[in-house]
N, CA and C atoms as an extended XYZ file, in Angstrom:
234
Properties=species:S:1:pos:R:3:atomname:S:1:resname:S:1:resid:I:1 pbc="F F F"
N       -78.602       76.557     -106.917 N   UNK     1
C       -79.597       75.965     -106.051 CA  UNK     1
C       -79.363       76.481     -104.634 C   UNK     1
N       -80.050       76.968     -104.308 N   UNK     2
C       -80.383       77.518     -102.474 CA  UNK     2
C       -80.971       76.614     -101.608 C   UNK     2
N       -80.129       76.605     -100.508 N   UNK     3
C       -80.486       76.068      -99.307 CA  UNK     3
C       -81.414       76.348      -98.781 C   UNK     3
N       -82.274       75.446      -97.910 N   UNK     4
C       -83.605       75.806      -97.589 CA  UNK     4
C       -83.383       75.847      -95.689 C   UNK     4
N       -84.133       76.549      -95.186 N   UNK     5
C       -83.312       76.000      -93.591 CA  UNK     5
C       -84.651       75.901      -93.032 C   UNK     5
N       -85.016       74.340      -92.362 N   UNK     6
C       -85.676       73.941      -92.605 CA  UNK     6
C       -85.867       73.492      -90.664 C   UNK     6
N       -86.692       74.054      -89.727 N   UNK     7
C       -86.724       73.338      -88.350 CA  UNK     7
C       -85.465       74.590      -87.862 C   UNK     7
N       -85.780       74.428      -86.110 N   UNK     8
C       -84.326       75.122      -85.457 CA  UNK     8
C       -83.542       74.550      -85.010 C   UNK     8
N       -81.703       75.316      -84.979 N   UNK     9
C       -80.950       74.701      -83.974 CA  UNK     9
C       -81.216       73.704      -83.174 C   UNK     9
N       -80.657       72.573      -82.763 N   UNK    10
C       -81.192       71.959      -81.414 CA  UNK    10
C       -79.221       72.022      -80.969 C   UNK    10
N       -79.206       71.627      -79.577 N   UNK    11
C       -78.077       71.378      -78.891 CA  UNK    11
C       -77.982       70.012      -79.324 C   UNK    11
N       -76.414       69.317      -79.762 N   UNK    12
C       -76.539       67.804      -79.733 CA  UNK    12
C       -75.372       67.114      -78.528 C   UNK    12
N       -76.485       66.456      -77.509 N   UNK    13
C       -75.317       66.465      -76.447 CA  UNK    13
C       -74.918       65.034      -76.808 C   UNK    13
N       -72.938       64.797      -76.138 N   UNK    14
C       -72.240       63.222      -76.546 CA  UNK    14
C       -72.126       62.754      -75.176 C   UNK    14
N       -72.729       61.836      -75.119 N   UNK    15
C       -72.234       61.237      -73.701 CA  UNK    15
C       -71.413       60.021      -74.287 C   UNK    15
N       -70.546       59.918      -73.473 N   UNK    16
C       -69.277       59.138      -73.685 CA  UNK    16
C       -69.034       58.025      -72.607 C   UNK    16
N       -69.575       56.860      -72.556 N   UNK    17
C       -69.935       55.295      -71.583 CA  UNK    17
C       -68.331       54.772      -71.728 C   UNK    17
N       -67.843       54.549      -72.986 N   UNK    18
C       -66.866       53.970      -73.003 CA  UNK    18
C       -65.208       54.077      -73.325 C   UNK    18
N       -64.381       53.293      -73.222 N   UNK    19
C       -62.943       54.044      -73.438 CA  UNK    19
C       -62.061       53.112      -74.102 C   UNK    19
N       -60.914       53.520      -74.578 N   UNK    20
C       -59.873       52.600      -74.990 CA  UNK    20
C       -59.987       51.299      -74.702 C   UNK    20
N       -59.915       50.544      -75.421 N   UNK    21
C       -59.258       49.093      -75.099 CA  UNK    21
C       -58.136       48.698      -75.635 C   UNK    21
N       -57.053       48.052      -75.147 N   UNK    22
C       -56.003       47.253      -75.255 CA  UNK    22
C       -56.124       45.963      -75.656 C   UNK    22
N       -55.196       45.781      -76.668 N   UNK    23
C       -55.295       44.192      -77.416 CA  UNK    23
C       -54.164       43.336      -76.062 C   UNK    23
N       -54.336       42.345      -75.586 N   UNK    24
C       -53.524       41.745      -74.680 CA  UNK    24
C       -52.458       41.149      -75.334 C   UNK    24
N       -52.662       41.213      -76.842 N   UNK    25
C       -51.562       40.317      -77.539 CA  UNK    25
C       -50.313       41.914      -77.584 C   UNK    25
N       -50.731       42.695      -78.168 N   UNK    26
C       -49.843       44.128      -77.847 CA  UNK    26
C       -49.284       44.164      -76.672 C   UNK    26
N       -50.425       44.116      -75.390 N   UNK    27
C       -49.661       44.461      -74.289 CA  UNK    27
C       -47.807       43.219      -74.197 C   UNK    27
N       -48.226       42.192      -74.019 N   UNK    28
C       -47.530       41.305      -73.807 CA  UNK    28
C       -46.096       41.488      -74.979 C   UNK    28
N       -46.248       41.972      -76.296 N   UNK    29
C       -45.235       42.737      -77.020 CA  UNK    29
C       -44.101       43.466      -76.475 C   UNK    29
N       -45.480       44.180      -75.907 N   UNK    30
C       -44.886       45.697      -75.333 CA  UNK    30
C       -43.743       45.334      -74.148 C   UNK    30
N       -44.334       44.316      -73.208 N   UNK    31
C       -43.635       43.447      -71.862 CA  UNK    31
C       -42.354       42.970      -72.030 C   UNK    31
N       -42.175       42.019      -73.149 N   UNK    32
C       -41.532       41.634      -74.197 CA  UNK    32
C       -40.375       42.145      -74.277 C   UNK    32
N       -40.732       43.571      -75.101 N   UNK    33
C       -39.518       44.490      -75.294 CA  UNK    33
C       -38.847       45.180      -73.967 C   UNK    33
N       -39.337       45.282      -72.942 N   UNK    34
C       -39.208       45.668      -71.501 CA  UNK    34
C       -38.239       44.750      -71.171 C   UNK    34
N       -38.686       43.725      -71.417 N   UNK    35
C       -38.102       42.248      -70.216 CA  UNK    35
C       -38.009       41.538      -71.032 C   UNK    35
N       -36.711       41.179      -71.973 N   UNK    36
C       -36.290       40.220      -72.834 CA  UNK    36
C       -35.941       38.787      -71.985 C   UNK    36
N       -35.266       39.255      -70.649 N   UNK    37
C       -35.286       37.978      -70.387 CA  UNK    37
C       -36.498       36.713      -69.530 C   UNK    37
N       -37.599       37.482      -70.260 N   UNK    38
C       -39.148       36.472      -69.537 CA  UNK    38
C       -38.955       35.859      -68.532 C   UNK    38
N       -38.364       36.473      -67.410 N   UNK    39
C       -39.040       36.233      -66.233 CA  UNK    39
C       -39.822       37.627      -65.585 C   UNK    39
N       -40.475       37.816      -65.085 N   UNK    40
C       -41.069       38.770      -64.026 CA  UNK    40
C       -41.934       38.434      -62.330 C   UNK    40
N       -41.942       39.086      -61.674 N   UNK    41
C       -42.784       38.917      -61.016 CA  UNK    41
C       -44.243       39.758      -60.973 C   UNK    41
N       -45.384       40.021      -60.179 N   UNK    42
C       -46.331       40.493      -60.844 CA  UNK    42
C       -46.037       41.989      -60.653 C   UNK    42
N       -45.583       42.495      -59.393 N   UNK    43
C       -44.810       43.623      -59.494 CA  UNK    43
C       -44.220       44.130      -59.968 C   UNK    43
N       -43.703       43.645      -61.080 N   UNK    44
C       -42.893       44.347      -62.447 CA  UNK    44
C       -43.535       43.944      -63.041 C   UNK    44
N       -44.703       43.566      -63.279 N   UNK    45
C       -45.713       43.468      -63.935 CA  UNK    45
C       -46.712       44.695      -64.241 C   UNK    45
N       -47.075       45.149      -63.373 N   UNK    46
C       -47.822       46.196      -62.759 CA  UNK    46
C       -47.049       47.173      -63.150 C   UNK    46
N       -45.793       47.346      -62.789 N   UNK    47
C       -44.472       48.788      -62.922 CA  UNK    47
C       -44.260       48.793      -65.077 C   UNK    47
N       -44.446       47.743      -65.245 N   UNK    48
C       -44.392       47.641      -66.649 CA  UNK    48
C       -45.458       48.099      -67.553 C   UNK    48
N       -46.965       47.732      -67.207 N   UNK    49
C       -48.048       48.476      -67.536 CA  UNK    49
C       -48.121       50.194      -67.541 C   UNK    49
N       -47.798       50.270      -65.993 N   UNK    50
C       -48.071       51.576      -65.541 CA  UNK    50
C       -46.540       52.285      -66.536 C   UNK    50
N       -45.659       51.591      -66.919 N   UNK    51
C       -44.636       52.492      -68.065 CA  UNK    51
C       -45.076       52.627      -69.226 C   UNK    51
N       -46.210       51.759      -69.728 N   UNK    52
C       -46.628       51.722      -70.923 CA  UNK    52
C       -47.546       52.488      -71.023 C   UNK    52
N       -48.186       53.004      -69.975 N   UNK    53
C       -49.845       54.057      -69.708 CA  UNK    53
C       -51.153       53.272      -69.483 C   UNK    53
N       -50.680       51.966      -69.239 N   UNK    54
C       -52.083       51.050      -68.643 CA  UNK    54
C       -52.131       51.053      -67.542 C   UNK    54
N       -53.207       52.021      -66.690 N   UNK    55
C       -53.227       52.128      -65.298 CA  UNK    55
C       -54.242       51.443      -64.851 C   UNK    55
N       -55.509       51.326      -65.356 N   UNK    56
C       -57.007       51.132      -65.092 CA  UNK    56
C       -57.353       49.846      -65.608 C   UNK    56
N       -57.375       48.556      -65.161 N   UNK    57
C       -57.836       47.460      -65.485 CA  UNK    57
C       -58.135       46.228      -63.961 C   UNK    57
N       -58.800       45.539      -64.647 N   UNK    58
C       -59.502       44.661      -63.408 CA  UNK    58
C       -58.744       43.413      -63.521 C   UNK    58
N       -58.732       42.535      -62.843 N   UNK    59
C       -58.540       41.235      -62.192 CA  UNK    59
C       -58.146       40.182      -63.397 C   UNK    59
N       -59.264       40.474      -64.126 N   UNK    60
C       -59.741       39.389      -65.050 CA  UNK    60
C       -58.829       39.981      -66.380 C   UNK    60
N       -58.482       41.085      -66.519 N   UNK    61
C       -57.550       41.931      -67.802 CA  UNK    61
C       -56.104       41.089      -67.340 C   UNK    61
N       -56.082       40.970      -65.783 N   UNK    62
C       -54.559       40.847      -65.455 CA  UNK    62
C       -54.403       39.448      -65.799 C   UNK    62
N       -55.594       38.657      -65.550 N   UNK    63
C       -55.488       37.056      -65.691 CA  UNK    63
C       -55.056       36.728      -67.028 C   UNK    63
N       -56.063       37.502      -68.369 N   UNK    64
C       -55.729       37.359      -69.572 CA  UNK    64
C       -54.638       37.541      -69.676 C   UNK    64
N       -53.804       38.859      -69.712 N   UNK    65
C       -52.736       38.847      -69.974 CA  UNK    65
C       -51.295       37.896      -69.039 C   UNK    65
N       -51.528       37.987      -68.249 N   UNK    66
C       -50.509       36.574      -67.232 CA  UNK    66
C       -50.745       35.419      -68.604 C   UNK    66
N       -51.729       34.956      -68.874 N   UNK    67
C       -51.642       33.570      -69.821 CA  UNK    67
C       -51.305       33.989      -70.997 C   UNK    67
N       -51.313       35.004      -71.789 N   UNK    68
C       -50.622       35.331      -73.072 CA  UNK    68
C       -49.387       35.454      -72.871 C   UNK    68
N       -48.817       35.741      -71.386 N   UNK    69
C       -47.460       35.986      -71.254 CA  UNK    69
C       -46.692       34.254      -71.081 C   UNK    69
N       -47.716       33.605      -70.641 N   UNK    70
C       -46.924       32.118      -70.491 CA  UNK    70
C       -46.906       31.540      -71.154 C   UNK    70
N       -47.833       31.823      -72.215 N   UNK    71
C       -48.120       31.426      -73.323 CA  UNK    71
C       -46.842       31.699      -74.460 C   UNK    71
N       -46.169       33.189      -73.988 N   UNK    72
C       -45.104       33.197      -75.363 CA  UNK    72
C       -43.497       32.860      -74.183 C   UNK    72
N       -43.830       31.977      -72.947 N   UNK    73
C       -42.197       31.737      -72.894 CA  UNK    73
C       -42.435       32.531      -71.224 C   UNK    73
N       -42.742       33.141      -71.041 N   UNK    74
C       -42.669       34.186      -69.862 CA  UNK    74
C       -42.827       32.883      -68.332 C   UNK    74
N       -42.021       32.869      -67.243 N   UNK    75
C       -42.239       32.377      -65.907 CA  UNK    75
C       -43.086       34.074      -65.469 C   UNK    75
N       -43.947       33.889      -64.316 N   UNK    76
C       -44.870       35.061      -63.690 CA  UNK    76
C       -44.478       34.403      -62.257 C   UNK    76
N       -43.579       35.519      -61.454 N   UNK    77
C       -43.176       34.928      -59.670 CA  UNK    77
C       -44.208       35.771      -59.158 C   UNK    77
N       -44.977       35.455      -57.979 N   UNK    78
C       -46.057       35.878      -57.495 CA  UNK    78
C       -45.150       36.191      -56.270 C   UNK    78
């Protein structure tokens, strides 16, 4: 059976809107294994992300994760 070729080439362009997301329950794992002894302040907070390759997040990413962290035991010194 032979292929029929049917219409021309077109270009198919990808536009790409969106990116990775992070589970906050992982991140806080990840913190975890960093800082066994659950305390931090948010500055080793930040230094802890940025070791893990989470550079790019907003306000509201940091809030979530602060309460998953108090949530498993963690003090957060501001």
């Amino acid at each position: 059976m032979a292929l029929n070729k049917r219409g021309s080439p077109s270009k198919i362009q990808v536009v790409k809107n969106a990116g990775f997301t992070v589970d906050p329950n992982f991140l806080a794992e990840m913190v975890l294994k960093q800082v066994p002894k659950k305390s931090l302040s948010v500055d080793q907070l930040h230094a802890a992300l940025k070791s893990i390759g989470v550079v790019n997040y907003g306000s509201d990413d940091m809030n979530v994760l602060i309460d998953r962290l108090k949530a498993i035991g963690f003090t957060i010194l501001k």
